[in-house]
DODO-659725 format. One line per field, with one value per residue (C-alpha): x, y, z; residue in three letters. Coordinates in steps of 0.2 Angstrom, whole numbers, plus 2048, in hexadecimal, padded with zeros to 3 digits. Example, Ala and Ser with C-alpha at 12.3 -4.5 7.8 and 13.67 -1.06 7.14 Angstrom:
2
c1 = (83E|844)
c2 = (7EA|7FB)
c3 = (827|824)
residuo = (ALA|SER)
REM end
This chain:
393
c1 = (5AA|5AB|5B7|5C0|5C5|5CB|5DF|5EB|5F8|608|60F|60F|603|5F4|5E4|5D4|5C6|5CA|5D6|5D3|5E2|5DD|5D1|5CB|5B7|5BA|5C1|5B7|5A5|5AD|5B0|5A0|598|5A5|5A0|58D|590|59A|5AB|5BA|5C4|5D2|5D2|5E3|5E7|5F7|5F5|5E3|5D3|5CD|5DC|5E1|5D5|5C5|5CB|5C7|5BB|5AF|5A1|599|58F|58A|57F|587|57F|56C|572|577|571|57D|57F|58B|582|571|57D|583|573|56C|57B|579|566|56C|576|56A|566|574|57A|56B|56C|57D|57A|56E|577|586|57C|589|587|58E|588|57E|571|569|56C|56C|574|579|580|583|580|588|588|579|57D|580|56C|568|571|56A|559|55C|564|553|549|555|556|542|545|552|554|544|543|533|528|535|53C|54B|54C|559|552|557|554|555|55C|562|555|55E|564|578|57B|583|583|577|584|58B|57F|57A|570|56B|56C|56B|563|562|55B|562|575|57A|588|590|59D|5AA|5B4|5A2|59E|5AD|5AB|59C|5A2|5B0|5A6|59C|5A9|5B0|59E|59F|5A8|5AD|5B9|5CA|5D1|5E4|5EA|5FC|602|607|609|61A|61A|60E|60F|600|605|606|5F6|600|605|610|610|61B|61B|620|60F|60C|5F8|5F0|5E0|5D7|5D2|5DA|5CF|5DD|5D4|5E4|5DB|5ED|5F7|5EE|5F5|607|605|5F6|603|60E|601|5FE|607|607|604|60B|606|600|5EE|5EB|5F4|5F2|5E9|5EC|5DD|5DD|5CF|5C9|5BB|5B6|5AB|59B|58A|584|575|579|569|570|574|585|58A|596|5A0|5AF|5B6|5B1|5A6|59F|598|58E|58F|588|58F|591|5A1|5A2|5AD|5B6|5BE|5C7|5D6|5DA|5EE|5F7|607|60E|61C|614|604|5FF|601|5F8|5FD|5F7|5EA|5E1|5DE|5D9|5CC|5C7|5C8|5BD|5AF|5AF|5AB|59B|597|59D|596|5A3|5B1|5B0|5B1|5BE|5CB|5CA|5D4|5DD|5DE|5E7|5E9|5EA|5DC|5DE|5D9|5D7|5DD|5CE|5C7|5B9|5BB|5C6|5BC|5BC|5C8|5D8|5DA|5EB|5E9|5D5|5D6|5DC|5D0|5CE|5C5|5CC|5CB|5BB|5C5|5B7|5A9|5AE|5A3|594|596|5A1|595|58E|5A0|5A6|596|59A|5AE|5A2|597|5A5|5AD|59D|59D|58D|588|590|587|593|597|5A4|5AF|5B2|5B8|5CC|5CE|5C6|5D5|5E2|5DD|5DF|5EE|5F6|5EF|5F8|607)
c2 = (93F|949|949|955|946|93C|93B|941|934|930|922|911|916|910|91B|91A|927|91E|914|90F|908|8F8|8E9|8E9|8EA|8FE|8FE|8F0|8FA|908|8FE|8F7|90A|911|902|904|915|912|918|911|909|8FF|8F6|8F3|8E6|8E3|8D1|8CA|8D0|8D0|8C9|8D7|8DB|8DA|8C6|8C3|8B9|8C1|8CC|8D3|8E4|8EC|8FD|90A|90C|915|921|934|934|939|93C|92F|923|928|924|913|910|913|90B|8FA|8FB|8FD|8EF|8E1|8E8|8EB|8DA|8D3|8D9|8D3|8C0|8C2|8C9|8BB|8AD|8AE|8AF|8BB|8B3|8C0|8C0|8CF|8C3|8D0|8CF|8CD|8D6|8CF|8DA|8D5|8E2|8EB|8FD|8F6|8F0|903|90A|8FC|901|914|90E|902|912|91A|90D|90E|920|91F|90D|911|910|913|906|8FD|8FD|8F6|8EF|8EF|8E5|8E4|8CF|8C5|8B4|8B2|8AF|89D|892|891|8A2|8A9|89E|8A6|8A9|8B7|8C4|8C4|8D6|8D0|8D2|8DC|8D7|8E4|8DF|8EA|8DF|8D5|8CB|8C7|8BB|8C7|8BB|8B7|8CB|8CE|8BF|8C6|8D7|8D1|8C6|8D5|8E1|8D3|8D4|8E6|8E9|8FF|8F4|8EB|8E3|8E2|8D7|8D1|8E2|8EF|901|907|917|926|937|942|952|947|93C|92C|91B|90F|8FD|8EC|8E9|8F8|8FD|911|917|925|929|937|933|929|921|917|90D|901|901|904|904|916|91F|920|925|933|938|93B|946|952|960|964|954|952|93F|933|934|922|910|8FE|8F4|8E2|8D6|8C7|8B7|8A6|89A|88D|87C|87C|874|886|88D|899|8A7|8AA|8B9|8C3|8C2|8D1|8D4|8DF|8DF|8CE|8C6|8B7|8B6|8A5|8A4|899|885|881|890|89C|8A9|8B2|8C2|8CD|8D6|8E7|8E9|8F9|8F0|8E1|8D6|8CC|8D4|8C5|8B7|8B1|8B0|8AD|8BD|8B2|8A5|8B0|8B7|8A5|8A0|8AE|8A9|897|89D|8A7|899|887|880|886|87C|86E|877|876|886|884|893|8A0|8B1|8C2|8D3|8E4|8F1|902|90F|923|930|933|921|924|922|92B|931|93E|947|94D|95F|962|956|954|946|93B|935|92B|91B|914|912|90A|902|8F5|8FC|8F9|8ED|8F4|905|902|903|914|91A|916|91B|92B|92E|929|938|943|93F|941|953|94D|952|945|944|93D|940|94E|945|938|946|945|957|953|946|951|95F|952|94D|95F|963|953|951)
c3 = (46B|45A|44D|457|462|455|456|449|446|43C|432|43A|44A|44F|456|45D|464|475|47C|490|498|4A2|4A2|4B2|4B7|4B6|4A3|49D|4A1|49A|48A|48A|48A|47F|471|473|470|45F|465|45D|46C|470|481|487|496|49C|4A1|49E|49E|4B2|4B9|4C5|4D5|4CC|4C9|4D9|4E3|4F1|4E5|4F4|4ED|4FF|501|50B|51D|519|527|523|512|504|4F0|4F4|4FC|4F0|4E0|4E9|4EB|4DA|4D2|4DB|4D5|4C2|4C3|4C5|4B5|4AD|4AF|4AA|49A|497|49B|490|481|485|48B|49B|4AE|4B9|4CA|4CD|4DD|4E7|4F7|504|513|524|534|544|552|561|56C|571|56D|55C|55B|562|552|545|54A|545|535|534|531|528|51A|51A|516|50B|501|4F4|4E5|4DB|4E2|4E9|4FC|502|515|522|530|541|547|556|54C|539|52F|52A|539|538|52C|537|548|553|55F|556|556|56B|568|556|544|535|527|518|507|4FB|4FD|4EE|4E7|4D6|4CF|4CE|4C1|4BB|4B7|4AE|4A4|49E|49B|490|486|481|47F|471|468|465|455|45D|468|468|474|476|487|48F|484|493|48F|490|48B|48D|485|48D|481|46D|477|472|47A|478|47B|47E|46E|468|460|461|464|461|46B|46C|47F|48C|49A|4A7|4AF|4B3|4C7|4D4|4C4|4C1|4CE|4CA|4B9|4BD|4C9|4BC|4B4|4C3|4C8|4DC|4E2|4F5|4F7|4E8|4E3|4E9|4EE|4ED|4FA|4FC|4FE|505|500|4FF|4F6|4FF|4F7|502|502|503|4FD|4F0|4F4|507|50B|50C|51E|524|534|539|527|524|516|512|504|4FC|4EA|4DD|4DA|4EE|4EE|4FD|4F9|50C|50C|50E|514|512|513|510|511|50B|506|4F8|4EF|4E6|4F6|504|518|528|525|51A|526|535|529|525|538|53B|52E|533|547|53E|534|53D|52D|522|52E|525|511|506|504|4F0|4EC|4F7|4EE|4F0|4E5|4E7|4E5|4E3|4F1|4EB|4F6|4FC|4FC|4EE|4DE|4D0|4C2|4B6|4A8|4B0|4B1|4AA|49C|497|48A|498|4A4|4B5|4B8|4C7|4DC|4E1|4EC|4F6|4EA|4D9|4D2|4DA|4D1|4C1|4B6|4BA|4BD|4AB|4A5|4AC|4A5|494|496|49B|489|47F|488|491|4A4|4B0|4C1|4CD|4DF|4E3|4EA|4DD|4D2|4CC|4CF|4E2|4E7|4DE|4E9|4F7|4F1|4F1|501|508|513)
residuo = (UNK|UNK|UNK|UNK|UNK|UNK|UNK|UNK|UNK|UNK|UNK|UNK|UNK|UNK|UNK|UNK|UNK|UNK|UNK|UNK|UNK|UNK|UNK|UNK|UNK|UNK|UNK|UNK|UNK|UNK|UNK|UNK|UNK|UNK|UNK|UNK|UNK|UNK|UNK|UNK|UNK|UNK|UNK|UNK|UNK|UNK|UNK|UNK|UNK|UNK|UNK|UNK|UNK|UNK|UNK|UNK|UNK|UNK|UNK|UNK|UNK|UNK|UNK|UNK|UNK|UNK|UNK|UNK|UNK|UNK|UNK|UNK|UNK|UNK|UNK|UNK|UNK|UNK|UNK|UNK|UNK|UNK|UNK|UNK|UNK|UNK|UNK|UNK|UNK|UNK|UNK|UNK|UNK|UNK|UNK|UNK|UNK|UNK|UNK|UNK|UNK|UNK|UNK|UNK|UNK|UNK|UNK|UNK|UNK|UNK|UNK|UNK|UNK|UNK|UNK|UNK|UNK|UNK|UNK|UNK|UNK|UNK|UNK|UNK|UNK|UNK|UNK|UNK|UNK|UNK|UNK|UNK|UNK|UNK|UNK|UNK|UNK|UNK|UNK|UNK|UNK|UNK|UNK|UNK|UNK|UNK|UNK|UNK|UNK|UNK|UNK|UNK|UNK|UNK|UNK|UNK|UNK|UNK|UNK|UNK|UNK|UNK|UNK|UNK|UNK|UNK|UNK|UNK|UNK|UNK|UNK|UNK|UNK|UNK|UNK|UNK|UNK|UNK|UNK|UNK|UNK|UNK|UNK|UNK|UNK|UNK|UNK|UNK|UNK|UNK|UNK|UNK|UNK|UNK|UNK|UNK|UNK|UNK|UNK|UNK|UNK|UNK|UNK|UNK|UNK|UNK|UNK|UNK|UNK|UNK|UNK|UNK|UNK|UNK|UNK|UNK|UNK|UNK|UNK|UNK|UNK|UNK|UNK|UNK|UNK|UNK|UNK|UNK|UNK|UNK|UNK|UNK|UNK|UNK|UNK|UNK|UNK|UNK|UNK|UNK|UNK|UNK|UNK|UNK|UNK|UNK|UNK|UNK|UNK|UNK|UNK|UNK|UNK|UNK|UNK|UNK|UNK|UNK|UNK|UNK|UNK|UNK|UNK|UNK|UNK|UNK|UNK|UNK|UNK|UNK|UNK|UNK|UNK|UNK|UNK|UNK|UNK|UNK|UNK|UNK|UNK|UNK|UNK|UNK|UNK|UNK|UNK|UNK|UNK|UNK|UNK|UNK|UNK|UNK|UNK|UNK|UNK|UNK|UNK|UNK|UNK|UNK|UNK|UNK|UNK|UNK|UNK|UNK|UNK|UNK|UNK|UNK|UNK|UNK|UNK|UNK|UNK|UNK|UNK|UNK|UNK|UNK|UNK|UNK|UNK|UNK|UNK|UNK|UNK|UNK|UNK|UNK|UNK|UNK|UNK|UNK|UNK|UNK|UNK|UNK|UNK|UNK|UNK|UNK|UNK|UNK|UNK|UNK|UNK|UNK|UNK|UNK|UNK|UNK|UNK|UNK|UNK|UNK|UNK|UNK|UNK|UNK|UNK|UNK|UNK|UNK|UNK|UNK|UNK|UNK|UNK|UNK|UNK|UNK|UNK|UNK|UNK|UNK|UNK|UNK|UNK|UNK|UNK|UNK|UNK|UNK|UNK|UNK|UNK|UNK|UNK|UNK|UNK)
REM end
């Protein structure tokens, strides 16, 4: 970003190089790149920082299967290695924790077929999960390598075990994020101030308060919230370019070691985090009456999770949690500088994959700005779900 970016303004506004519409896990890396970079930005949040779906509780990072190897599935994959890193680093520049844990995890199996196909994936992961000198595993077992985790019972043909799965504190990660996007002096942060007002042609929003902004970009990264107003944007859409999802989950108090891994079945996670706290999840609801309350799903998920792990029968529910995620078109995510208005560009959808690749998403809108080659997936381009979103009907 040049001086050519910088915005022209009048009496009584404000401006910034960048200004990136929400505080979620998506805007918050993108801060954080946009402020090691030097950029004048202003972060603004609705509510608070984190408190929409990336506030939630389950943090399971999970590798798509190693089968019919795509740029998709290699960028996933290089993206969940970076991050081990990545996070790393930011504990140590905020002295905080994000509950971070390459755990792995765990697949019953119990049908036979399902064994027949783990065992092709088990040599496709060999081929396919390096890195350097590194090698990640999916292994086909005859037991759970811990007694109990799951119950035997459930996997009659077997288990999965792959070792490239992790988990993070999803309320942990964006603690850390925030606390380092504060110690960059590029960045304001402005919360519980919506936007009210957007005007794509003077490059201008208004706020709550009243308060006019200039920007010279615009990343919306405001997660479901972003698709009506990219709508707005788009000329010949047929359907919206994405809708909210409702997710359903619980934490639970358990005596659980912290280092188990991830177990997943039919939709369903179970996921052991750090200070005795197993976090259950989740459902995935198109439609709802209440966005933001629990039902009867909830408990058939935690019924469900308490049959794989008897254990957990006895643990306390601590907190029962719902919130909406947002879901592109075309399922990926929904990045990239908007056709018909440039200086405006999407950082949203994820959907279920969010944390594990936010980082080298928002990285990406970065580089797009700066005028720099992005490498992404085609199909997480913005022009790739608006061309879906014509062809809709």
């Amino acid at each position: 970003m040049g001086n050519a970016d910088k915005p022209a303004t009048v009496s009584g506004q404000s401006s910034t190089e960048l200004l990136i519409v929400g505080g979620g896990v998506m805007g918050l890396w993108a801060a954080l790149h946009a402020g090691q970079r030097g950029i004048p930005t202003v972060l603004v949040d609705a509510g608070e920082i984190g408190c929409g779906a990336s506030g939630g509780l389950l943090g399971a990072l999970m590798p798509h299967m190693p089968d019919r190897w795509s740029e998709k599935k290699q960028f996933q994959f290089e993206a969940l290695l970076s991050l081990e890193d990545e996070i790393a680093t930011l504990e140590a520049e905020t002295g905080l924790s994000a509950g971070y844990r390459r755990c792995g995890r765990l697949i019953p199996l119990p049908k036979p077929h399902l064994r027949t196909i783990a065992l092709r994936h088990e040599q496709d992961a060999e081929k396919h999960w390096t890195h350097g000198a590194g090698r990640f595993h999916w292994h086909v077992l005859d037991n759970p390598p811990r007694p109990g985790w799951p119950a035997v019972e459930a996997g009659g043909s077997g288990f999965v075990h792959d070792t490239l799965a992790a988990r993070v504190s999803p309320r942990g990660l964006v603690s850390v994020l925030a606390a380092r996007v504060r110690q960059l002096p590029a960045v304001r942060v402005l919360t519980r101030t919506e936007v009210t007002a957007f005007d794509a042609v003077a490059n201008t929003v208004t706020l709550q308060d009243g308060i006019t902004i200039a920007f010279g970009h615009c990343i919306v990264s405001a997660g479901f919230r972003s698709f009506p107003f990219l709508d707005g944007l788009t000329t010949g859409l047929s359907a919206s370019l994405g809708q909210p999802v409702k997710g359903q989950a619980a934490l639970l108090r358990a005596d659980i070691d912290p280092a188990l891994p991830v177990i997943f079945r039919d939709g369903l996670y179970i996921v052991a985090h750090e200070g005795g706290r197993v976090a259950i999840g989740s459902t995935s609801e198109n439609s709802f009456a209440d966005p933001f309350v629990t039902d009867a799903q909830l408990d058939t998920l935690i019924d469900a999770a308490t049959d794989l792990v008897p254990a957990l029968r006895q643990a306390d529910v601590i907190e029962r949690w719902a919130g909406l995620r947002p879901k592109a078109i075309d399922r990926d995510p929904m990045i990239g500088a908007h056709p018909e208005h440039p200086r405006i560009v999407a950082l949203t959808g994820g959907f279920k994959v969010s944390f594990g690749l936010a980082h080298r998403l928002a990285a990406a809108a970065l580089a797009s700005l700066a005028g720099e080659k992005i490498d992404l997936p085609a199909s997480f381009a913005l022009e790739s779900h608006i061309a879906v979103a014509r062809r809709s009907t």
